[in-house]
N, CA, C and O of each residue as an XYZ file, in Angstrom:
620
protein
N     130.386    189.281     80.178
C     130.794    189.434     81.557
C     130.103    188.347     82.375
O     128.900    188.537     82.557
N     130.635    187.244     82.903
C     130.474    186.650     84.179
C     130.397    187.055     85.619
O     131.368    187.628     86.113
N     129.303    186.804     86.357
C     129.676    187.123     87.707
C     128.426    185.464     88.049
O     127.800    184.741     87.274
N     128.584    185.483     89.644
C     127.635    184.290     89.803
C     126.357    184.713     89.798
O     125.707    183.723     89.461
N     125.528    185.733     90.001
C     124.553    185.884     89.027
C     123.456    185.906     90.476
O     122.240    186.073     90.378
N     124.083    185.729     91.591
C     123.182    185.892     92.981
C     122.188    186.726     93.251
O     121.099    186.630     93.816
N     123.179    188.102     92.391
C     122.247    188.990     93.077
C     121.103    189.478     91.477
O     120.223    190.327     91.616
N     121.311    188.881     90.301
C     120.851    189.231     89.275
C     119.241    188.414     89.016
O     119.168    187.208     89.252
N     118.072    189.141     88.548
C     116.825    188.294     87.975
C     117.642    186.899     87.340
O     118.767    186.399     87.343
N     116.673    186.717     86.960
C     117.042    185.473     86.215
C     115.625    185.419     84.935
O     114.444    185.580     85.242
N     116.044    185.203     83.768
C     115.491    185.518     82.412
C     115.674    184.496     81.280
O     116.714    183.872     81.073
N     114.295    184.381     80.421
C     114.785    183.447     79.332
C     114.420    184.107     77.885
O     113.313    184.556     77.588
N     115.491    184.078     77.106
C     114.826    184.885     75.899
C     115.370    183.735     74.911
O     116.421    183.096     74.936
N     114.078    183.699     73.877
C     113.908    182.739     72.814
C     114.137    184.012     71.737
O     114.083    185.239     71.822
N     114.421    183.044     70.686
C     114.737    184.020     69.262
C     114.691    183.625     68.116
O     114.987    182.431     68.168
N     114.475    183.941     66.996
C     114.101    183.525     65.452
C     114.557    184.698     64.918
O     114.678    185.740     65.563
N     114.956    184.484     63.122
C     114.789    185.466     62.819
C     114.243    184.397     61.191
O     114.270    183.169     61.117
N     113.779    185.422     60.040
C     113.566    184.653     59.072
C     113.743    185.602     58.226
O     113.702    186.798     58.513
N     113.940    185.168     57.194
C     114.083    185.999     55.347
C     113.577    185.182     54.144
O     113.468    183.956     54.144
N     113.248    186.094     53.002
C     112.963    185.575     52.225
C     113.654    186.192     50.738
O     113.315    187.274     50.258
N     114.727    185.236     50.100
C     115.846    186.211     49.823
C     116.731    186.367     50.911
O     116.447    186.233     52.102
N     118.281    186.784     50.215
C     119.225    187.033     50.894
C     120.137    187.948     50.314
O     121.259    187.475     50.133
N     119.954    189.230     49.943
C     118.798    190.175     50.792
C     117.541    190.002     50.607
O     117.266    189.053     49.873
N     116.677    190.598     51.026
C     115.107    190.382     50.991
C     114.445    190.738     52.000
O     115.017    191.108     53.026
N     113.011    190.687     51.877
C     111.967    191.236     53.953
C     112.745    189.903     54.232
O     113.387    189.088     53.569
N     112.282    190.127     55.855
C     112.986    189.611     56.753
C     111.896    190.034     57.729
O     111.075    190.947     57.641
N     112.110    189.104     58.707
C     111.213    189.398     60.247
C     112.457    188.674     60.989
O     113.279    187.856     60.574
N     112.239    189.417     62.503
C     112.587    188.934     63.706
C     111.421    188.942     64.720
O     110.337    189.498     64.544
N     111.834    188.190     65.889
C     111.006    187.719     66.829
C     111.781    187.155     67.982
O     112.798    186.464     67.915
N     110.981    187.659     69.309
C     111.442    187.040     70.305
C     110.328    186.845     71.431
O     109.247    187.432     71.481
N     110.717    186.100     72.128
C     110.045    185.822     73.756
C     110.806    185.745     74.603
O     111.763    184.977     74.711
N     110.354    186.739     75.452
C     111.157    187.254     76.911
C     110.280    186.432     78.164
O     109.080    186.639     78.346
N     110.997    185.581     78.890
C     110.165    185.146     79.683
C     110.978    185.175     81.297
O     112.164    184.872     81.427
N     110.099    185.591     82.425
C     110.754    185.922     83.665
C     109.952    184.326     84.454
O     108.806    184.207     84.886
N     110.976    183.375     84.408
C     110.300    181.934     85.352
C     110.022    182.631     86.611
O     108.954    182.346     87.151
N     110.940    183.671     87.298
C     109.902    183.508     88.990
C     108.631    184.095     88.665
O     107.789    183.279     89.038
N     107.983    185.237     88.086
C     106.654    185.982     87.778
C     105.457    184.859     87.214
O     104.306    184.588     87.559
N     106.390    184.375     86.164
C     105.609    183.504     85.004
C     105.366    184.766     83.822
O     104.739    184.556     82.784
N     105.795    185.708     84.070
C     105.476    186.858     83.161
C     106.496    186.825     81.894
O     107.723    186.892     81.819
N     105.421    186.687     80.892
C     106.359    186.573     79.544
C     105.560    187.735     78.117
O     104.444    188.054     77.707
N     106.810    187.965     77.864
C     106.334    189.030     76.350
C     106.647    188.934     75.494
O     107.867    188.855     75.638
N     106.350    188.839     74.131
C     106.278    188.493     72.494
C     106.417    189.783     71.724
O     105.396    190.459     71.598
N     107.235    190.096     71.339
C     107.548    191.108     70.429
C     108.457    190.482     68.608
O     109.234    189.552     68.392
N     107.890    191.460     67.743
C     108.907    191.074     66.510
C     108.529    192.124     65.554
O     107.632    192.927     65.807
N     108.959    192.127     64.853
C     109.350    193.151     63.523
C     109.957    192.612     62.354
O     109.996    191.450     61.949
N     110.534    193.913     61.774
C     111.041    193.542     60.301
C     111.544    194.344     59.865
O     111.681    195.366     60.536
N     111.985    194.289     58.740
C     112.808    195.249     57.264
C     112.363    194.686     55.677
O     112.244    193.480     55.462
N     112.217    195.363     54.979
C     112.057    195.647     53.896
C     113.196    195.111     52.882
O     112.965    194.754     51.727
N     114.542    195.115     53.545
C     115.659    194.582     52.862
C     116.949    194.539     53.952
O     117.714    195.220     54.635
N     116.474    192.888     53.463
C     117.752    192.511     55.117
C     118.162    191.421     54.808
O     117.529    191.139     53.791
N     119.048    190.350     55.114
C     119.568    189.469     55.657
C     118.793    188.470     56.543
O     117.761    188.927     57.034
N     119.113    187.137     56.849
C     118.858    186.382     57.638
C     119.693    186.362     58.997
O     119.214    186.100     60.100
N     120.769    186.623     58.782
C     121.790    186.992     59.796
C     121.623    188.067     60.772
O     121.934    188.001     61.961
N     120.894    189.462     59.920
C     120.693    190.666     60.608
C     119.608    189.981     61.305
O     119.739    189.683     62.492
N     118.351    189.662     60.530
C     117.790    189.559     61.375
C     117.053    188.572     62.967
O     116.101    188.815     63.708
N     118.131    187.384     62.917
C     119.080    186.395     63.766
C     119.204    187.516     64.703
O     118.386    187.643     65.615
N     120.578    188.679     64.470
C     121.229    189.376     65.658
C     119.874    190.549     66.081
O     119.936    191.181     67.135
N     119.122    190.654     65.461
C     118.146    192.085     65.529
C     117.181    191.381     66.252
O     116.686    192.223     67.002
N     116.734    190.492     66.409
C     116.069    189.324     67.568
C     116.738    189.587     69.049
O     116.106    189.982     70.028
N     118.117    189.296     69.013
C     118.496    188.898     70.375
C     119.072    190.317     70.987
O     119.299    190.321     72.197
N     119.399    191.885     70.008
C     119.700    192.890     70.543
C     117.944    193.199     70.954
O     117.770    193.242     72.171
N     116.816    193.388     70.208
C     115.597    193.772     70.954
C     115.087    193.043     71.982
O     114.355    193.680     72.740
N     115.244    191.987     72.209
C     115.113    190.951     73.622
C     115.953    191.883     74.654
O     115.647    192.699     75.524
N     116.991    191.434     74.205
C     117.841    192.193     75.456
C     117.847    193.204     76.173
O     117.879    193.246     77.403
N     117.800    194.553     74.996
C     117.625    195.793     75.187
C     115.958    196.300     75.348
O     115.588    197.459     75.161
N     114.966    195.036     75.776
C     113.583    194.812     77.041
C     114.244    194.665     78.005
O     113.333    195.045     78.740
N     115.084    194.435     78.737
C     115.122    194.042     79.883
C     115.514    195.092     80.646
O     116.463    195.773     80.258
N     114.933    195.360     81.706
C     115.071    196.682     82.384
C     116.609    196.745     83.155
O     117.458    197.627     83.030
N     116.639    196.115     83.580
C     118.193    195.757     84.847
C     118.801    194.472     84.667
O     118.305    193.422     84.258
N     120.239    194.806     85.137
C     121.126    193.637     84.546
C     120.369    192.548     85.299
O     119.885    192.650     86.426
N     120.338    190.979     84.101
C     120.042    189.998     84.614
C     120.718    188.920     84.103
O     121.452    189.143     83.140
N     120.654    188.017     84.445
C     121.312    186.428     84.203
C     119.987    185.925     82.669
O     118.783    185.670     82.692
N     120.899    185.978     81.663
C     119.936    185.324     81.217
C     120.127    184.352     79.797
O     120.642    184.860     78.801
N     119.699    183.008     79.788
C     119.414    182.220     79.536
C     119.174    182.524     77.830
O     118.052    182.962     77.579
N     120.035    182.355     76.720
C     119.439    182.492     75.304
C     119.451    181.336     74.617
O     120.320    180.467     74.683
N     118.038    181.331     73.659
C     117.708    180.366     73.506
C     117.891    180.880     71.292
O     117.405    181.938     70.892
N     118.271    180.370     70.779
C     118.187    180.285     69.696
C     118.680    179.323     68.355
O     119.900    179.298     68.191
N     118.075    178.742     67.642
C     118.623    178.236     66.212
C     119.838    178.485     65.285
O     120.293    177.710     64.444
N     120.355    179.977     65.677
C     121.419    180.437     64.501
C     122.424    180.342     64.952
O     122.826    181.353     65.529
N     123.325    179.151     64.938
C     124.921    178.557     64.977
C     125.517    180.567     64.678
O     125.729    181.315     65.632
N     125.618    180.881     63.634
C     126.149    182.191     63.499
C     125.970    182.999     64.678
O     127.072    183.326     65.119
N     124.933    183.485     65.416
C     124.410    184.061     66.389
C     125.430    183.586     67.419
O     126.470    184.232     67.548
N     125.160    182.280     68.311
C     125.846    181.737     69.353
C     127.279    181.783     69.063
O     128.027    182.506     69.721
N     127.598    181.212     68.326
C     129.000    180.958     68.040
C     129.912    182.343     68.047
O     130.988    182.458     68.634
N     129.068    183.651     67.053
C     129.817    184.738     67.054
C     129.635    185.265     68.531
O     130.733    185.635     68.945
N     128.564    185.444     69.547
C     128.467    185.705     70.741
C     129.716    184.945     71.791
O     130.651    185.472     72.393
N     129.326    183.652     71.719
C     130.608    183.019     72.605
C     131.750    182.719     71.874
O     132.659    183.179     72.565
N     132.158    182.299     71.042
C     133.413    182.107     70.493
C     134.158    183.181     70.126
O     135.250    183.507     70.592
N     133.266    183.943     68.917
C     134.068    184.344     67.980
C     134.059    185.884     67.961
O     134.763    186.334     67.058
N     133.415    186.853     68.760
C     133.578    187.829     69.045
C     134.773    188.956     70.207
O     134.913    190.163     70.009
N     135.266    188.418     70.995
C     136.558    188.437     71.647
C     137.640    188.596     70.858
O     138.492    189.482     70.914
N     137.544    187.591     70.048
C     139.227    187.769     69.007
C     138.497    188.807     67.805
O     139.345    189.582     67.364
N     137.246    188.984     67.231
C     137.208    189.945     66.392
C     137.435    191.041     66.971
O     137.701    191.914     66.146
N     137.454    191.472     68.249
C     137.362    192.796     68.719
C     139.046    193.145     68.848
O     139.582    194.110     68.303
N     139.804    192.038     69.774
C     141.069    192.262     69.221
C     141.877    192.547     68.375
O     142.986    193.082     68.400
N     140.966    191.979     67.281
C     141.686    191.803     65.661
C     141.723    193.226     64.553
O     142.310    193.551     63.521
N     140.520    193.903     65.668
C     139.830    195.535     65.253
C     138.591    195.397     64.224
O     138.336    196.076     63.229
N     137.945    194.365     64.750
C     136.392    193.942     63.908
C     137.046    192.976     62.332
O     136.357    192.817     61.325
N     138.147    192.574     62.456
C     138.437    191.748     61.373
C     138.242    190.442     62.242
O     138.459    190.251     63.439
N     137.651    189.410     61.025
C     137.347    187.841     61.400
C     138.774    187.215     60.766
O     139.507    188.075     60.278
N     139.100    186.298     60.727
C     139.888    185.222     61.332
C     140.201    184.941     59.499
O     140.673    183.821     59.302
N     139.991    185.836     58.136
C     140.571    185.867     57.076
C     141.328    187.195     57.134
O     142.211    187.303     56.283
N     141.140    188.351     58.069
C     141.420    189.550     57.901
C     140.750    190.079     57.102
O     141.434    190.617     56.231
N     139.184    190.245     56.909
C     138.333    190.955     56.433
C     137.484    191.275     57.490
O     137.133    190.568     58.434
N     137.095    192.827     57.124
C     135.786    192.934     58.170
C     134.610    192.213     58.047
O     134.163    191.565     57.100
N     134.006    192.517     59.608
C     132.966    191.520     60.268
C     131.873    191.777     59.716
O     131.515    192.953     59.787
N     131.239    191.090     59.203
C     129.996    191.264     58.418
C     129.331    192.026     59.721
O     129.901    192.010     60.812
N     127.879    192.796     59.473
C     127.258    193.294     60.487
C     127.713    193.646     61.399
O     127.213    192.965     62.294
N     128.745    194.670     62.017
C     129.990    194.923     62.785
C     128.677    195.826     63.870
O     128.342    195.531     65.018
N     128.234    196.805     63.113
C     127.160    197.674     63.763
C     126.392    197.104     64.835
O     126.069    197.676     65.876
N     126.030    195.490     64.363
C     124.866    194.830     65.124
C     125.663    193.751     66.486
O     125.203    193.163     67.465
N     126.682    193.862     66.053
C     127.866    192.666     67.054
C     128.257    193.916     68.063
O     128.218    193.765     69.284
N     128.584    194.987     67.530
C     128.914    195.957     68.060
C     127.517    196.558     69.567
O     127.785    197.326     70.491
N     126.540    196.074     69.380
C     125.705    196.487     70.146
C     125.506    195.355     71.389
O     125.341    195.463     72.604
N     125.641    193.850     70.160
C     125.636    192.938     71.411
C     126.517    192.954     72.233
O     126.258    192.570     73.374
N     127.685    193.358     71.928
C     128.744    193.571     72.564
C     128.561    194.439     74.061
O     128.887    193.974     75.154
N     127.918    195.912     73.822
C     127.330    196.572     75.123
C     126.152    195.955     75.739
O     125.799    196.352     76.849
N     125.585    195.140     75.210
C     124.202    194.650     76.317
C     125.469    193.140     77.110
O     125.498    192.804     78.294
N     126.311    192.560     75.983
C     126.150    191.392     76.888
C     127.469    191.717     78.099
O     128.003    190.854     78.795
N     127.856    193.523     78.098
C     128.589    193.840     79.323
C     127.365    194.223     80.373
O     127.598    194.623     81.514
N     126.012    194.045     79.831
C     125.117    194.536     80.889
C     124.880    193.197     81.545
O     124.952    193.213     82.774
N     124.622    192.085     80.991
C     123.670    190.789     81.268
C     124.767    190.058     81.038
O     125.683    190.249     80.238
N     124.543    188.990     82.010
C     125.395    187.521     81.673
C     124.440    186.775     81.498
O     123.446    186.431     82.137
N     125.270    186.395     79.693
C     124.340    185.446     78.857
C     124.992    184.397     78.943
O     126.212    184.251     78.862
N     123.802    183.277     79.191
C     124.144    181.855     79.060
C     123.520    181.618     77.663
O     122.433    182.119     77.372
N     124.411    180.641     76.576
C     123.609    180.216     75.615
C     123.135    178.656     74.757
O     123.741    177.584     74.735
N     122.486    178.850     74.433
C     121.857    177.202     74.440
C     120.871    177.428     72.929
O     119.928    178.201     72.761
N     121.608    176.262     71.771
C     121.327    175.768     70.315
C     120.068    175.353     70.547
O     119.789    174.764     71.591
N     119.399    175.544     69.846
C     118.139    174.669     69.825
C     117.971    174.353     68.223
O     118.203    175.290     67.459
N     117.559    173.015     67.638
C     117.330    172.769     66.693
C     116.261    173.398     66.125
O     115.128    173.312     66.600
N     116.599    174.189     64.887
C     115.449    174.790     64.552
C     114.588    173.889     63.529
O     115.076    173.037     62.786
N     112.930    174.295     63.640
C     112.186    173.628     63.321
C     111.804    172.015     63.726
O     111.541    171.058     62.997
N     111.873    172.110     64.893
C     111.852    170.518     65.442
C     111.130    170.471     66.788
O     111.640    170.092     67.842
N     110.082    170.833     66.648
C     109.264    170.861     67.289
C     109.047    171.496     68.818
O     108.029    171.313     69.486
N     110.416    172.422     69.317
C     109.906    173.212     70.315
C     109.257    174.442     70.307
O     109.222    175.198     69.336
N     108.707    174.657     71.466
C     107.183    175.141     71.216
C     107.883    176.813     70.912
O     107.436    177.559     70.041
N     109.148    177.199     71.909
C     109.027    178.949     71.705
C     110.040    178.903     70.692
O     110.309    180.092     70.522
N     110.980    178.020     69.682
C     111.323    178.253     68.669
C     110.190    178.517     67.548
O     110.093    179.358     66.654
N     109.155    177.157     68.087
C     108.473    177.748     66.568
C     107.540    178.978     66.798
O     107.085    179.871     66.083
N     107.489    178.753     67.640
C     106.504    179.981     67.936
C     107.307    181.392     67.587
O     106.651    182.202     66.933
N     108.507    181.728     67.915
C     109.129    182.981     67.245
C     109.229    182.590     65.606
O     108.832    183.516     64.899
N     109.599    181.615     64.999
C     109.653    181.679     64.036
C     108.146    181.958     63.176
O     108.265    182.684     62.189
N     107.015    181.535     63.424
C     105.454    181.768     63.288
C     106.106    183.393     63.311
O     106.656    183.753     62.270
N     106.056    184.342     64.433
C     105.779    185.666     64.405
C     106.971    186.220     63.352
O     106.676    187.037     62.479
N     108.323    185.716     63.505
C     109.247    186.454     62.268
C     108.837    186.251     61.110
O     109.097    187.142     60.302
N     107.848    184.696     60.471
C     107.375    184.812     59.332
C     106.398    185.419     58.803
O     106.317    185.586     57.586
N     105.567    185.812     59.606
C     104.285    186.510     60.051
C     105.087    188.216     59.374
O     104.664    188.923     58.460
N     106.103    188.382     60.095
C     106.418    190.033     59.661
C     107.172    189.951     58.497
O     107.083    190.880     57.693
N     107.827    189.098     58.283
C     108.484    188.797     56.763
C     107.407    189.118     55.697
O     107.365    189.971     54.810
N     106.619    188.219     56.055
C     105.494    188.748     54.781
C     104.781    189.804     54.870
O     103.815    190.079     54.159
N     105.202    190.407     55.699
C     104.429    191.579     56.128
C     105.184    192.618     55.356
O     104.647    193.320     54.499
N     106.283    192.682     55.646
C     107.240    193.247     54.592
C     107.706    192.977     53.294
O     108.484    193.583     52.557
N     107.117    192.025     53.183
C     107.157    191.331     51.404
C     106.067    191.516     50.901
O     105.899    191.003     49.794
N     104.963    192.282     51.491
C     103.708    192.766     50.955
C     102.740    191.146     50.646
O     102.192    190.714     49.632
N     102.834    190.778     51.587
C     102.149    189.455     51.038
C     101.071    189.195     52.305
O     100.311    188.227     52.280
């Protein structure tokens, strides 16, 4: 949902997710940051047996679903899959009845299915960032998703 965003905060959420194995632990991670406060928060987790993908979308639904009231906000992440299914490619799956563009269902339907109700709460702007290339809150979520990956890989 678009609106001009006047009367909304304004918010930046960074995101990672990592795995080891596909399936395998997995961590996610994010940073929520409010530019007028300067007030920013670091949260991340994990699973025991997950995906890299899940945990990509399980990053940007727990960011989101921090934020107290609808806001304008700014996503920052590495996973082409993530952005692309958010702005492109989620509209026509929902039309299609959660089938993608072979006529098979949507991988992780459950987890698209959720972004789907936050991003009728928040208007998300979104923005690629090369992962692993030296910006500071990519790597820095990726540090905490690897951090819980092994945490869940018993390591």
């Amino acid at each position: 949902m678009t609106t001009d965003g006047a009367d909304k905060p304004h918010v930046e959420l960074y995101t990672d997710g990592a795995c080891s194995g596909n399936p395998g632990p997995g961590g996610w991670a994010y940073i929520l940051r409010h530019p007028a406060s300067g007030k920013e928060v670091e949260r991340s987790g994990g699973a025991s047996e997950t995906t890299n993908n899940r945990m990509e979308l399980t990053a940007v639904i727990e960011g989101l679903g921090a934020i107290k009231k609808p806001s304008v906000v700014d996503v920052y992440s590495d996973s082409q899959y993530l952005l692309k299914g958010l702005n492109e490619w989620m509209d026509g799956w929902i039309a299609k009845g959660w089938k993608n563009s072979a006529k098979k269902p949507v991988k992780n339907r459950e987890l698209w299915e959720q972004l789907d109700g936050l991003r009728k709460t928040h208007e998300l702007r979104y923005h690629w960032i090369k992962g692993h290339n030296e910006h500071p809150e990519n790597e820095r979520c990726d540090e905490l998703a690897v951090i819980e990956r092994d945490r869940f890989a018993g390591r």
